[in-house]
C-alpha positions as CSV (number, residue, x, y, z in Angstrom):
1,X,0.0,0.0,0.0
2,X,1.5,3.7,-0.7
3,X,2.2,5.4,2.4
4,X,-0.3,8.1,1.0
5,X,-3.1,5.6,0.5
6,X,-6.5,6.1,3.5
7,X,-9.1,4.4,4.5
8,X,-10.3,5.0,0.9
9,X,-7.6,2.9,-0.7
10,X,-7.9,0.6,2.5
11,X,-11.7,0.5,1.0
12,X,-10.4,-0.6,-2.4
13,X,-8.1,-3.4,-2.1
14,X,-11.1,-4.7,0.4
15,X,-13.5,-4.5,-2.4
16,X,-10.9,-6.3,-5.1
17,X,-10.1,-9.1,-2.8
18,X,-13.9,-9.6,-2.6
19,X,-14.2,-9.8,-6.4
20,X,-10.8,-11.5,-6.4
21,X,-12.7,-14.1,-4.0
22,X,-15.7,-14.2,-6.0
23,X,-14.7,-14.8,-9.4
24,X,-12.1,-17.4,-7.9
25,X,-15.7,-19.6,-6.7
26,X,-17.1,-19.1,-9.5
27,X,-14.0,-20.2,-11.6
28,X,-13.4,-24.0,-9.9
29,X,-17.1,-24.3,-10.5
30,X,-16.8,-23.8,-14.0
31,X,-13.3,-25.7,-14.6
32,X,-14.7,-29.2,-16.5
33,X,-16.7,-27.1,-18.9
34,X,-13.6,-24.8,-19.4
35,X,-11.7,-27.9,-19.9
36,X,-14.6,-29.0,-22.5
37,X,-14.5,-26.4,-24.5
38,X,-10.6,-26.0,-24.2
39,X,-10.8,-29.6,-25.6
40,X,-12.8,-29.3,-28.8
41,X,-10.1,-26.5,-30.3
42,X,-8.5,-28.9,-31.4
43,X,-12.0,-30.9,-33.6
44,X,-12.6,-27.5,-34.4
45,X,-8.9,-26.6,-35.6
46,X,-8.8,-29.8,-37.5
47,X,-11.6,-28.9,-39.7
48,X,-10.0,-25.5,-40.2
49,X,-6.4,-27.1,-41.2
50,X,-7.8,-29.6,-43.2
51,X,-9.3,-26.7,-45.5
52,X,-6.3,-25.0,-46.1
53,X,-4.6,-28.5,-46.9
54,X,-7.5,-29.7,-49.5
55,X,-6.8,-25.9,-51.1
56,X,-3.4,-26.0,-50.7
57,X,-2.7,-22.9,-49.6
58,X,0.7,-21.0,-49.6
59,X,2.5,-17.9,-49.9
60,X,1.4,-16.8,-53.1
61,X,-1.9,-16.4,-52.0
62,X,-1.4,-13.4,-49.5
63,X,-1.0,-10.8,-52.5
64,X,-4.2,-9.8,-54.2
65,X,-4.7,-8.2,-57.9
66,X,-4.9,-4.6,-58.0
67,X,-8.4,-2.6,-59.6
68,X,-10.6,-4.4,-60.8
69,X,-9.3,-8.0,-58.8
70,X,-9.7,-10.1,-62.2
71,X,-8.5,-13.5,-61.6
72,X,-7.1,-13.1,-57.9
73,X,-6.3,-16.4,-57.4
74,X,-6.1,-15.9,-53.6
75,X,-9.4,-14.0,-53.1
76,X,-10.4,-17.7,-55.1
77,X,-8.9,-20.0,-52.3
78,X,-9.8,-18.0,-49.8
79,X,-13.8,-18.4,-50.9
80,X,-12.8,-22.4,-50.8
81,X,-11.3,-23.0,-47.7
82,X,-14.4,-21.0,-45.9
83,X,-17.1,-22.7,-47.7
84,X,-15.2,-25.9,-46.8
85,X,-15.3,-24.8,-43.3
86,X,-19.0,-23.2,-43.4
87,X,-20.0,-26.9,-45.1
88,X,-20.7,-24.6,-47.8
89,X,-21.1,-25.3,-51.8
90,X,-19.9,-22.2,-51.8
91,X,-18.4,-18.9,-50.3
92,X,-17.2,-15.3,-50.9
93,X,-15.4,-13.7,-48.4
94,X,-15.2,-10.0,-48.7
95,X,-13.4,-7.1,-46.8
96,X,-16.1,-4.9,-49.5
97,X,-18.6,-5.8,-46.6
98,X,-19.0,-3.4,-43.9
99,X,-20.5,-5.5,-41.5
100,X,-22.2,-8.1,-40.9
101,X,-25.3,-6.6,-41.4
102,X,-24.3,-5.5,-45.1
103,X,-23.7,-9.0,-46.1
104,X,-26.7,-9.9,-44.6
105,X,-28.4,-7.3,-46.6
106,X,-26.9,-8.2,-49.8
107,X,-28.3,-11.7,-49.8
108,X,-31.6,-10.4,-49.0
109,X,-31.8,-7.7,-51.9
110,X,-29.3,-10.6,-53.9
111,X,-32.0,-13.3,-53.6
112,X,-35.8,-11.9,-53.3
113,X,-37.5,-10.0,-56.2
114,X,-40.3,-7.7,-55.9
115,X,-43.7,-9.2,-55.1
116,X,-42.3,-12.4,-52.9
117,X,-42.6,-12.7,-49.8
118,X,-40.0,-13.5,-46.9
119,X,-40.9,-14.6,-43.4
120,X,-38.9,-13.9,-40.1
121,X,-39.4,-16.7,-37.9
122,X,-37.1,-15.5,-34.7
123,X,-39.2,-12.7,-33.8
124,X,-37.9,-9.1,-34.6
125,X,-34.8,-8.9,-36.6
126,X,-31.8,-7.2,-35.0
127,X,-32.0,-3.6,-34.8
128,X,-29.7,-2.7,-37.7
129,X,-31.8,-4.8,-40.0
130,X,-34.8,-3.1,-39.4
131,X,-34.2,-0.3,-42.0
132,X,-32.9,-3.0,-44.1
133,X,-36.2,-4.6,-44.2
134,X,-38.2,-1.2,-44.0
135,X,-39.7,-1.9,-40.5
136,X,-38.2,2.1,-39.7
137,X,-37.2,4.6,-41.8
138,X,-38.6,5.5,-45.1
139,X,-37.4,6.5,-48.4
140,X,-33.5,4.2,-47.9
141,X,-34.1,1.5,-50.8
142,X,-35.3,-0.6,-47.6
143,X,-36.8,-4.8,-49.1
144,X,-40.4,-2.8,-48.6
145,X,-39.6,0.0,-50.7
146,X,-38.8,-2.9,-53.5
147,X,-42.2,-4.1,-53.0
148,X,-41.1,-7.1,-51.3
149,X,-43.6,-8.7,-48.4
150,X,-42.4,-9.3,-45.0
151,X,-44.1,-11.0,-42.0
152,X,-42.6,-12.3,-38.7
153,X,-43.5,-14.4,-36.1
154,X,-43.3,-13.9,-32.4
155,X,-41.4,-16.4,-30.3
156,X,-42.7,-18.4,-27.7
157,X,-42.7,-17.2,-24.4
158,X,-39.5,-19.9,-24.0
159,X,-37.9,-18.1,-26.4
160,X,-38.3,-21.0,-28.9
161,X,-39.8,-20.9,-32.6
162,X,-43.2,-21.1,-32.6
163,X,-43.1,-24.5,-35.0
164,X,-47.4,-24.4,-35.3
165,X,-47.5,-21.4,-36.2
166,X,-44.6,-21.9,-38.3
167,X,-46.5,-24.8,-40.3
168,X,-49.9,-22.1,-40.6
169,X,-47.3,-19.8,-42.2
170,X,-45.9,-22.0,-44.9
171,X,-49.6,-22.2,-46.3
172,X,-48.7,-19.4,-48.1
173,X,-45.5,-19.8,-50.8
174,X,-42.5,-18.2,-48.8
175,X,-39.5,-17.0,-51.1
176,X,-37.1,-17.2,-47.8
177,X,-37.2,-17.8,-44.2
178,X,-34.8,-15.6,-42.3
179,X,-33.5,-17.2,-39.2
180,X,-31.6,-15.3,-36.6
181,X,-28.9,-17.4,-34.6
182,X,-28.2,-15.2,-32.1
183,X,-30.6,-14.0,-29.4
184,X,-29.1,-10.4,-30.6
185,X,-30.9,-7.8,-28.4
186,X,-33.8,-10.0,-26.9
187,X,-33.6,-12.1,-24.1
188,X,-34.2,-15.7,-25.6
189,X,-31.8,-18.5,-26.2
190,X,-29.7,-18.8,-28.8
191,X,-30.5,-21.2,-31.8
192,X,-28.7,-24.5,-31.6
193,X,-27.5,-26.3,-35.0
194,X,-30.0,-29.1,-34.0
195,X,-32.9,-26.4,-33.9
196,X,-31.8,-25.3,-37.5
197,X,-31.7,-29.0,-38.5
198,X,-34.9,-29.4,-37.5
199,X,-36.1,-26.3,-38.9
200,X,-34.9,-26.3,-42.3
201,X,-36.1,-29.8,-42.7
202,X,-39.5,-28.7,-41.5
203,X,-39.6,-25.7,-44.2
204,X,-38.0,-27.5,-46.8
205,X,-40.9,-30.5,-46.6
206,X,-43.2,-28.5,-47.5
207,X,-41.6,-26.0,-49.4
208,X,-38.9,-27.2,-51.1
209,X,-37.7,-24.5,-53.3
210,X,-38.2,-21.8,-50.0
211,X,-34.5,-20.5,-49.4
212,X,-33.4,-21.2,-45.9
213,X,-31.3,-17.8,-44.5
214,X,-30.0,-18.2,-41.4
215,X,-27.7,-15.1,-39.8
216,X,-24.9,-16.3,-38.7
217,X,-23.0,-13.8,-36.9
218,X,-21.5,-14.6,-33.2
219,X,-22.4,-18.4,-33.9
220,X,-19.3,-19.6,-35.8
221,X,-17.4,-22.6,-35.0
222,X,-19.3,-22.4,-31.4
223,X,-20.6,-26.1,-32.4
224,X,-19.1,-28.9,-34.1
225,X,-21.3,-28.0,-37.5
226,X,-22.7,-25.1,-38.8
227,X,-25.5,-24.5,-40.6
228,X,-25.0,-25.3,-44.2
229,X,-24.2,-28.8,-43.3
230,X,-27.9,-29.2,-41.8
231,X,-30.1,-27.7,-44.3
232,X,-29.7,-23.7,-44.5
233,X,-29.4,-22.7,-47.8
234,X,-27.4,-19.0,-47.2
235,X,-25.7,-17.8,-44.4
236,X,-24.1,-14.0,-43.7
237,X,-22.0,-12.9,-40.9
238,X,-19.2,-10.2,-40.0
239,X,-15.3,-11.2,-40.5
240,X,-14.8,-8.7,-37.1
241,X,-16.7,-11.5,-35.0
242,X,-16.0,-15.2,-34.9
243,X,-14.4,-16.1,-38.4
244,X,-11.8,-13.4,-38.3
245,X,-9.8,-14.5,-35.5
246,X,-9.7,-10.7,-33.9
247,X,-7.2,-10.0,-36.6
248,X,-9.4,-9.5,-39.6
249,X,-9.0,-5.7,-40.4
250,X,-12.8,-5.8,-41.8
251,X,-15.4,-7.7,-44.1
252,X,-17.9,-10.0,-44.3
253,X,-19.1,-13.4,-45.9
254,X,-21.7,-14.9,-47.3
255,X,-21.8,-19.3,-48.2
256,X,-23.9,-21.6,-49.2
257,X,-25.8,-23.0,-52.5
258,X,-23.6,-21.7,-55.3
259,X,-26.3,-19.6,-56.7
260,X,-27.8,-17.7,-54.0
261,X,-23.9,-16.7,-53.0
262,X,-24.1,-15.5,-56.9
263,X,-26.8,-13.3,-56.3
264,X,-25.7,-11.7,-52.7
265,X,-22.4,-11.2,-54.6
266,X,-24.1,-9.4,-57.8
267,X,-25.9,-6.9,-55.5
268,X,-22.1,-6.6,-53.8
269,X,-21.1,-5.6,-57.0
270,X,-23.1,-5.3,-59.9
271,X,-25.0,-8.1,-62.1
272,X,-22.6,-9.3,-64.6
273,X,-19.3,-8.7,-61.9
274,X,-21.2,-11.2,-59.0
275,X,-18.2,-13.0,-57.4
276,X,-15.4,-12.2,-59.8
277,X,-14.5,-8.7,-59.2
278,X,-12.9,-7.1,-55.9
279,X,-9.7,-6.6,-54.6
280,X,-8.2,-8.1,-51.4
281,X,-5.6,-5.6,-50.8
282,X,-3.0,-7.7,-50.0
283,X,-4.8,-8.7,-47.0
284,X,-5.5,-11.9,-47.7
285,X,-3.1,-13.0,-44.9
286,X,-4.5,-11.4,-42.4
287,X,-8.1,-13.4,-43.3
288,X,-6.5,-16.6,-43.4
289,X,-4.6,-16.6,-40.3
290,X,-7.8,-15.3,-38.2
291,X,-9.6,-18.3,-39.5
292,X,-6.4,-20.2,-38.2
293,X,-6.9,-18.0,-34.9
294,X,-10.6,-18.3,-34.9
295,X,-10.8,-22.1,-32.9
296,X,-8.8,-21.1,-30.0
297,X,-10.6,-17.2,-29.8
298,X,-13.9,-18.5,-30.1
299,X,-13.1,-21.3,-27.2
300,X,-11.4,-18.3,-24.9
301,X,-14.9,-16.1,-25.5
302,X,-16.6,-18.9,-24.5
303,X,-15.3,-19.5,-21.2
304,X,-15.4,-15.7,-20.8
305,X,-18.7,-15.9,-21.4
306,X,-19.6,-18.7,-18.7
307,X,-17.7,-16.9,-16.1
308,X,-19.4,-13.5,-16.6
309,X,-23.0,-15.5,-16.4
310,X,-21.4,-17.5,-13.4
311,X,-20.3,-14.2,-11.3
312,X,-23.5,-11.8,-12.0
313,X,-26.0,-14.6,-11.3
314,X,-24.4,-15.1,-8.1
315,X,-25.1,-11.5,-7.7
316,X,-29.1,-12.4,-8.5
317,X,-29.1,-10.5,-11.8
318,X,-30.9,-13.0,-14.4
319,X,-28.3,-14.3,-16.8
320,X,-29.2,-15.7,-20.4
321,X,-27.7,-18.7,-21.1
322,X,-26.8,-19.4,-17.5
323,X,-22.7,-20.9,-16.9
324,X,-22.4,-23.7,-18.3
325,X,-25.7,-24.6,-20.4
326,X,-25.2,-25.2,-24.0
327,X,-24.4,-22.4,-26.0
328,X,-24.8,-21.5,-30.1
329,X,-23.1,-17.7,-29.7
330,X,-21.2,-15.7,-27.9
331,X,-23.3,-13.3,-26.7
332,X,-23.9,-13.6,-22.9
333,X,-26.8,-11.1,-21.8
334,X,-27.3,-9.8,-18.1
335,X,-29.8,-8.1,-16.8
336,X,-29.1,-5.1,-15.0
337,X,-32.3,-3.4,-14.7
338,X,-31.1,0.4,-14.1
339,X,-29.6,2.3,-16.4
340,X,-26.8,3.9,-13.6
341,X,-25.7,0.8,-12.7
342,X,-25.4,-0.2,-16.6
343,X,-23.1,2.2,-17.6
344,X,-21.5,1.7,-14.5
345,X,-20.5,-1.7,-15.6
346,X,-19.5,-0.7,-19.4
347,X,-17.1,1.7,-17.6
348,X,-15.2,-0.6,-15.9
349,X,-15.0,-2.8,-19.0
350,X,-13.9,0.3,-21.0
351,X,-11.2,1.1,-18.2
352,X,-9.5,-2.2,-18.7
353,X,-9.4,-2.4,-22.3
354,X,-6.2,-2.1,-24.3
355,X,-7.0,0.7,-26.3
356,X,-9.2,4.1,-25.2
357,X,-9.0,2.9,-22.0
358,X,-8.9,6.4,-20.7
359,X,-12.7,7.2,-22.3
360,X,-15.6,7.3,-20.7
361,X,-18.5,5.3,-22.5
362,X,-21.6,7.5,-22.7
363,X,-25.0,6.6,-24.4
364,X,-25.3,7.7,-27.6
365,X,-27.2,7.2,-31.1
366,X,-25.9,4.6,-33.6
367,X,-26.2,4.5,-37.2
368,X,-29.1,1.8,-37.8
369,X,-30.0,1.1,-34.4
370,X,-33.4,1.9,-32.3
371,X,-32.3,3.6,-29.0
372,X,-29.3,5.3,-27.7
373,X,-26.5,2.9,-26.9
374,X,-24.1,2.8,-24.4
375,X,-20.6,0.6,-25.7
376,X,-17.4,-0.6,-24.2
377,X,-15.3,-1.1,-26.9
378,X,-11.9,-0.6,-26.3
379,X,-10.3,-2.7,-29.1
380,X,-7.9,-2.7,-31.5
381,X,-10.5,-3.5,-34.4
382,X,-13.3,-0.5,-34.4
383,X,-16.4,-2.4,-33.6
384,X,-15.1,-5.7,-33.5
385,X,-16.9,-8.3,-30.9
386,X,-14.6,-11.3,-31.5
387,X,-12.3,-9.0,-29.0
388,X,-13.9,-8.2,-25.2
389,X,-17.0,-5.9,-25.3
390,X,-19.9,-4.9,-24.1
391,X,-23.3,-2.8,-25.3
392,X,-26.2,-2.5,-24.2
393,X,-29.5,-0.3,-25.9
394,X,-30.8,2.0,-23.1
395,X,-34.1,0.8,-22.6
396,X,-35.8,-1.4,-20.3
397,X,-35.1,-3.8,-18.7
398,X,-31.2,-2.3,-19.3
399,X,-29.7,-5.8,-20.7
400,X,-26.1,-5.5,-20.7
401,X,-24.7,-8.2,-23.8
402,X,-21.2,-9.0,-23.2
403,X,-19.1,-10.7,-26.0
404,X,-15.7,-12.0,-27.3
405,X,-12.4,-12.3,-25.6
406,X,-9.0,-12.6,-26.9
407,X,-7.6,-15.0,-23.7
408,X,-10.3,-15.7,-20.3
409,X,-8.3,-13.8,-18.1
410,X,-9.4,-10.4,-19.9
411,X,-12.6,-11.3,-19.3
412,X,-11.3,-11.8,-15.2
413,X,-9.9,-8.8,-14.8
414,X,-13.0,-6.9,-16.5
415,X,-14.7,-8.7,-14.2
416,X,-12.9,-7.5,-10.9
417,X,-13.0,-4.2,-12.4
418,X,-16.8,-4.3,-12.4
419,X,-17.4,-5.7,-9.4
420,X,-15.8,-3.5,-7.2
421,X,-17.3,-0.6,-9.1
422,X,-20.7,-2.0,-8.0
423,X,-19.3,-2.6,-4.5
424,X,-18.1,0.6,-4.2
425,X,-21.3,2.1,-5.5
426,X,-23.5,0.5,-3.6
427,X,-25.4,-1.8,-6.1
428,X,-23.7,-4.8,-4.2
429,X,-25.1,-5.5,-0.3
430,X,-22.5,-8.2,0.6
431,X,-24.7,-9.0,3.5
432,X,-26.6,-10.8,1.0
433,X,-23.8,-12.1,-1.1
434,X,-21.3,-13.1,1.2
């Protein structure tokens, strides 16, 4: 202790050997499932290294073709070994995509044509897809402004996909079913491959030429298969989530039947250019060796994950998925249920990241989404959730979703940041948590 340090200081290092204490429970109760999902890196990796063997990939396929990208043979293999990964017929893997939700996007407007109808069966979309599909905003180009139909169906109060009201829906001819993965900003779980099995089948019996589309992002490489392999027909997600390895500058993909990835590609581009056109700016490396990466970061956010639902539901704030249960994403969701003690939290997170550490994260509006968002995002790729964050929309009931982590003992010390800022607030009464 310095010799200038008081009773506040004294105060202090009692609150962090408190969290210090806390997360230390909480961590031998989750060792075996940190050992399971330490253990199936390696299944995971396999698949990964067995792709880059079947392409044969070497150092000439780091450089890209300049302009127009004609012919760049590594922007080729690099579409191969992620379709081989994804299960995928096919795949084009683009740093051209924004985000996630511009890939997502370009399938939609790539594959429906005015007049047909698509069908969210997950509930609302994620909020950034909203003005995609014309749900807000007016006058953007949204699907609605094309004159295509869209209808959703609400979950069931589980969470789950309402499958009879499914089965009422599919009396009507569906162009594409959109199927969000992750629970996003709702509190529901996550949708396991086995659910998408299931759910593909049941679409695709009795409508077989109905495209499958399932969103992808924060679910890769979380399971042993992924959704190609059981029935979707088009998946999307972000290259600054799971796939990139938190070393993908940028960029998007989008895999599946060889056609529909033709058609997000020519609304990428332009009709006529589809998939062969686009540079990779000599960044091709990069991609590659996050996908390498990506087995060992997504295992590390998962433990993160189960440690952050293991220490706040000890703290009685509801956790979705709780430590431990089986998990298709990422995302882990607590709820807070005050907005003070929210941004309280993202804070601390933002105080013990490796870059901007010194900011102070205050709600504000985001392009594409709903409400004001506060965001603890100090990482060396802007926005990227395959590196430790947190966001949460300020609105009742004030879920915080935390995501991604390079190595588990980030998460920790985020953690023991956290936690003592509640202590020290007040929002903790260790009369009731010991």
């Amino acid at each position: 202790m310095d010799s200038n340090s008081g009773d506040g200081a004294t105060d202090a290092a009692s609150a962090e050997q408190w969290a210090r204490a806390r997360i230390r429970q909480a961590k031998d109760r989750l060792r075996p499932m940190a050992e399971q999902r330490t253990a199936g890196v390696s299944v995971r990796l396999e698949k990964v290294l067995n792709a880059f063997a079947a392409e044969r990939v070497g150092t000439q396929h780091f450089a890209s073709v300049s302009g127009y990208g004609h012919g760049d043979q590594g922007r080729e293999v690099l579409d191969r070994v992620f379709a081989r990964v994804l299960g995928a017929e096919a795949a084009a893997v683009r740093l051209q995509f924004v985000s996630g939700t511009h890939a997502i996007a370009a399938a939609l407007f790539g594959v429906l044509r005015p007049g047909e109808r698509m069908l969210s069966i997950t509930g609302r979309p994620y909020d950034t897809l909203e003005e995609v599909i014309g749900l807000r905003g007016e006058g953007q180009g949204s699907l609605r402004d094309f004159g295509v139909q869209y209808e959703e169906l609400p979950l069931l109060d589980s969470g789950a996909v309402d499958e009879a009201a499914l089965d009422a829906a599919l009396e009507i001819p569906r162009r594409l079913v959109l199927m969000q993965r992750s629970c996003g900003y709702s509190w529901r779980p996550s949708l396991s491959i086995n659910t998408i099995e299931r759910l593909c089948e049941r679409i695709h019996q009795r409508q077989p030429d109905c495209v499958c589309f399932v969103d992808n992002c924060y679910g890769e490489l979380v399971e042993e298969r992924e959704p190609p392999e059981v029935g979707a027909d088009l998946v999307a997600g972000s290259l600054i989530k799971n796939l990139g390895g938190t070393i993908a500058p940028a960029g998007g993909y989008v895999a599946g039947r060889a056609s529909l990835v033709e058609q997000a590609c020519c609304r990428l581009t332009a009709p006529g250019i589809g998939s062969e056109g686009g540079s990779g700016f000599d960044l091709h490396r990069l991609l590659l060796q996050g996908l390498f990466l990506a087995p060992q970061m997504v295992a590390e956010a998962l433990i993160g994950a189960d440690l952050v639902a293991a220490v706040f539901a000890d703290l009685g704030y509801p956790v979705q998925p709780s430590a431990g249960e089986p998990r298709s994403d990422l995302i882990q969701a607590v709820q807070i249920g005050d907005p003070d003690a929210l941004k309280l939290i993202c804070r601390a997170f933002q105080g013990i990241s490796p870059i901007g550490s010194y900011l102070d994260p205050v709600p504000a509006p985001m392009p594409g989404y709903a409400s004001d968002l506060v965001m603890a995002g100090g990482t060396f790729i802007d926005g990227s959730t395959s590196e430790f964050s947190a966001d949460a929309p300020l609105r009742e009931p004030f879920n915080l979703y935390v995501q991604g982590g390079t190595h588990r003992a980030h998460v920790e010390l985020a953690l023991i940041r956290a936690l003592c800022a509640l202590l020290t607030a007040g929002w903790v009464d260790l009369a009731q948590t010991g």
